[in-house]
C-alpha positions in Angstrom: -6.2 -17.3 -22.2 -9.4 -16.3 -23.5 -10.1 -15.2 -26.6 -11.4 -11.9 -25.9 -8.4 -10.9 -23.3 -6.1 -11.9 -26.2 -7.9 -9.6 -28.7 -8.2 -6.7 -25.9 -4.6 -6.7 -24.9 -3.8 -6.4 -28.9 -5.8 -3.5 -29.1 -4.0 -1.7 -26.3 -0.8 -2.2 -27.4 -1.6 -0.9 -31.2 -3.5 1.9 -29.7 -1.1 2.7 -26.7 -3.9 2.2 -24.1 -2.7 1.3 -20.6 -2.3 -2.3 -19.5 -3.1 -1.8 -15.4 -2.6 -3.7 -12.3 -4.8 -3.1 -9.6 -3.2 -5.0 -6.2 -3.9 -5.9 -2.8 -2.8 -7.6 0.4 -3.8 -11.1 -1.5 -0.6 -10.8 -4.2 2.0 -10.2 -0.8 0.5 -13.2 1.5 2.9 -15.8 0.2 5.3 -13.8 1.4 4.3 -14.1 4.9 2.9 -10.5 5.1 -0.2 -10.9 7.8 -3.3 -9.3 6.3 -5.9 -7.5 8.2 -8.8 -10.6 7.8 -9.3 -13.2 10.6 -6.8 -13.3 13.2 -4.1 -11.4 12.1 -6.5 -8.2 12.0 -6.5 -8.4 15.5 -4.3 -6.6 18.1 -3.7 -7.8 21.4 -1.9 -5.3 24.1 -1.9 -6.0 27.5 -5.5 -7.1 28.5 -6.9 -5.0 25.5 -8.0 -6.8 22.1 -8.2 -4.3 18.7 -9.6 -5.0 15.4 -7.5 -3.3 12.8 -10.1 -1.0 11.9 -9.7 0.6 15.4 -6.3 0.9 16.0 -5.5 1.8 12.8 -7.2 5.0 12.7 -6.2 9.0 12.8 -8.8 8.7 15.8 -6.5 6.3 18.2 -3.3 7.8 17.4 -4.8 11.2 18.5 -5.3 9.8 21.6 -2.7 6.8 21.9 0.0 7.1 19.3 2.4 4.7 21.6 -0.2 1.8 21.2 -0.7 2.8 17.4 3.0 2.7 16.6 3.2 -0.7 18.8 1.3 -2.4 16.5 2.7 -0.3 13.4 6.2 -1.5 14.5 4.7 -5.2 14.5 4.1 -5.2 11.3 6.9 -2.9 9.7 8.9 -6.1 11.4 7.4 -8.7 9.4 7.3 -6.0 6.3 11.3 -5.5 6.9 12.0 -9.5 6.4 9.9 -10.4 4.0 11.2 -10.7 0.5 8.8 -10.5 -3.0 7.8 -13.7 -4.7 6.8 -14.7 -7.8 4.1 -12.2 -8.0 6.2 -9.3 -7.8 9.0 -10.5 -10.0 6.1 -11.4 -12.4 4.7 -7.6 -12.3 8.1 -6.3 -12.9 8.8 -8.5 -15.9 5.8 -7.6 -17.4 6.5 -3.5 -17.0 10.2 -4.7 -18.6 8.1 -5.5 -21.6 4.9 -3.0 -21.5 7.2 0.4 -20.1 5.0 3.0 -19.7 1.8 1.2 -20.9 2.1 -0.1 -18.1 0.7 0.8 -14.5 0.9 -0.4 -11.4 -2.0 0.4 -8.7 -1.1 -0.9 -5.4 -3.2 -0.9 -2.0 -0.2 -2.7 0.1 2.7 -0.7 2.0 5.6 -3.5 2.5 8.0 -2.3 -0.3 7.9 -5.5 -2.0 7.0 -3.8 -5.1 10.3 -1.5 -4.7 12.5 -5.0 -3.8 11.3 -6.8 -7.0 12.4 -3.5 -8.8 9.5 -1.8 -9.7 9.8 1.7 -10.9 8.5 4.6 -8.9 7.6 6.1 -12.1 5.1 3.5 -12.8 4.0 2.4 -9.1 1.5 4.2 -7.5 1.3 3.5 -3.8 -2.4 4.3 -2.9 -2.4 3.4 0.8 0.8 4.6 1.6 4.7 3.0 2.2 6.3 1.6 5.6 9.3 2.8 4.4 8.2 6.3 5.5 6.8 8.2 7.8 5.7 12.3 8.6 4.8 14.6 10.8 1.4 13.2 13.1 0.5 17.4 13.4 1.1 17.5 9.8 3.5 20.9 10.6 5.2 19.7 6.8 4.4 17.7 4.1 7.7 16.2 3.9 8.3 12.2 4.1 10.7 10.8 6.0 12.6 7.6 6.0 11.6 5.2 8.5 14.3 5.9 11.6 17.1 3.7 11.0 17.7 3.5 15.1 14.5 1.8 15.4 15.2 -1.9 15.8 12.9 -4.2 14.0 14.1 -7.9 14.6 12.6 -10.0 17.4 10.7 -7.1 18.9 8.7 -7.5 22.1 5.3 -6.5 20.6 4.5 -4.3 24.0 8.2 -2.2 24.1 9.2 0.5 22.7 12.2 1.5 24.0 12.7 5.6 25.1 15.7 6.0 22.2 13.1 4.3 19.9 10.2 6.8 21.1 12.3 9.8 20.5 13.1 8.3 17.2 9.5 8.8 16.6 9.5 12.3 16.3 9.1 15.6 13.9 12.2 16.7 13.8 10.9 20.6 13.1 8.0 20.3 16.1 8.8 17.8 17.9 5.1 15.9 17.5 4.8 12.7 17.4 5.7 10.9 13.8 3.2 8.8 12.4 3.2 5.7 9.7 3.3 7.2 6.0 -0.1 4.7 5.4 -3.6 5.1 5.1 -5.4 4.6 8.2 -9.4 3.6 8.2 -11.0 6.9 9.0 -8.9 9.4 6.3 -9.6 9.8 2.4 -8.0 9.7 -0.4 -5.8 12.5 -1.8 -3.4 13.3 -4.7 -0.6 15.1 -2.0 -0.1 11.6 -0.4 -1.8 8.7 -2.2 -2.0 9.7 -5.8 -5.3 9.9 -6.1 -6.0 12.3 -8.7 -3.0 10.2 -11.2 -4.6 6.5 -11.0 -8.2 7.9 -12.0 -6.7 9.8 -15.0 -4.5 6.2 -16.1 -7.8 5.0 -15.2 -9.1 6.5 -18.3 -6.2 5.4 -20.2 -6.5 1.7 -19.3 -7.6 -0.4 -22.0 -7.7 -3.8 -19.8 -7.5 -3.8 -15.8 -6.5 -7.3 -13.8 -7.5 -7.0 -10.6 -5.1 -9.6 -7.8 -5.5 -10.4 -4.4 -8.0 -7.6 -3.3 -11.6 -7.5 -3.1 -11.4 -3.5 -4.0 -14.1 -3.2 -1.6 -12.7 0.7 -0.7 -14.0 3.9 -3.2 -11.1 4.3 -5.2 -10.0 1.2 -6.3 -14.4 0.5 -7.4 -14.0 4.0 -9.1 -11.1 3.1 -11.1 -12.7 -0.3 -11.9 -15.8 1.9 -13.1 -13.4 4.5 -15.0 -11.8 1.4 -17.1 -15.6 -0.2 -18.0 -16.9 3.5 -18.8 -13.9 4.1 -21.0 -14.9 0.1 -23.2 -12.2 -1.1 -21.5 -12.2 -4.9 -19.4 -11.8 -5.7 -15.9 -10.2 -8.9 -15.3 -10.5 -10.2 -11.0 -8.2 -12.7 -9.6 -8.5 -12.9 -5.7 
């Protein structure tokens, strides 16, 4: 390890400065999780063909939350069997030994993070979790586990079934549930995607790796930006 990483991660642990993982679809592809570049951020339904970017929007569930949740259910299928590799059991070993100077920024939703045992208290889900989902008319805040009725193993990419549809809904208005994640055309916020907590442990980070993301969206370049301002380092690893 170089030198100066060596010298920087000393200093952070003498001066309790945050040691901070920023992580993206990249750290959960051995794990056979699909990512949304080249073909698998495509969706095909019928004689229609979507890029990710427009079907998973606010925009197309408004007006066709059945096809939205098809493709949602596709992927919380491959989510549900997937297990964490060495990545994940890496990241929680290293918050065994760092407790809370360490932090854990993550952009993916497939609960790996929670399977290796990471801590809620030190994982901050920025783009949302599979595991839940909430009211598409947003009558509550409240989160809801993922309906357990829902079947998730060898799923016909093109059904879902009228028990599984009536799954999918509020049960205080009756609208139609929608993934607990971060779709293309919505922002940031604190409520559900901590924003306002991972630019303050921005400040407190002292070194910043960055895995398996490009951190080509606004928060994760502010936080990047936060670490440098505050003479810390940011270390990439795509």
């Amino acid at each position: 390890m170089d030198e100066r990483i060596i010298e920087q991660l000393k200093f952070c642990l003498k001066k309790k400065k945050k040691i901070t993982f920023l992580v993206g679809a990249g750290l959960s592809a051995e794990s056979g999780i699909p990512t949304f570049r080249g073909k698998d951020g495509y969706w095909v339904s019928g004689s229609k063909n979507y890029k990710a970017e427009e079907i998973g929007t606010f925009k197309m569930f408004s007006v066709a939350s059945k096809e939205v949740w098809k493709w949602f259910l596709y992927r919380k299928s491959v989510t549900e069997i997937a297990r964490p590799n060495q990545s994940h059991v890496l990241l929680k070993e290293i918050e065994n030994t760092l407790e809370d100077q360490f932090a854990l920024i993550s952009q993916n939703v497939d609960g790996l993070h929670k399977k290796a045992g990471s801590s809620e208290k030190r994982t901050f889900l920025i783009h949302g979790d599979f595991d839940y989902v909430r009211c598409g008319d947003e009558c509550t805040n409240e989160l809801y586990p993922f309906p357990k009725s829902i079947n998730l193993l060898d799923r016909d990419k093109d059904v879902i079934t009228e028990s599984e549809w009536k799954a999918l809904r509020c049960p205080k208005c009756q609208e139609d549930l929608r993934p607990h994640v971060l779709w293309f055309d919505e922002y940031y916020d604190e409520k559900y995607f901590k924003r306002d907590s991972v630019l303050k442990i921005s400040k407190q980070t002292g070194i910043l790796f960055i895995i398996g993301t490009s951190g080509a969206t606004n928060l994760p370049q502010t936080i990047a930006h936060n670490v440098l301002a505050n003479s810390g380092i940011v270390l990439f690893r795509i």
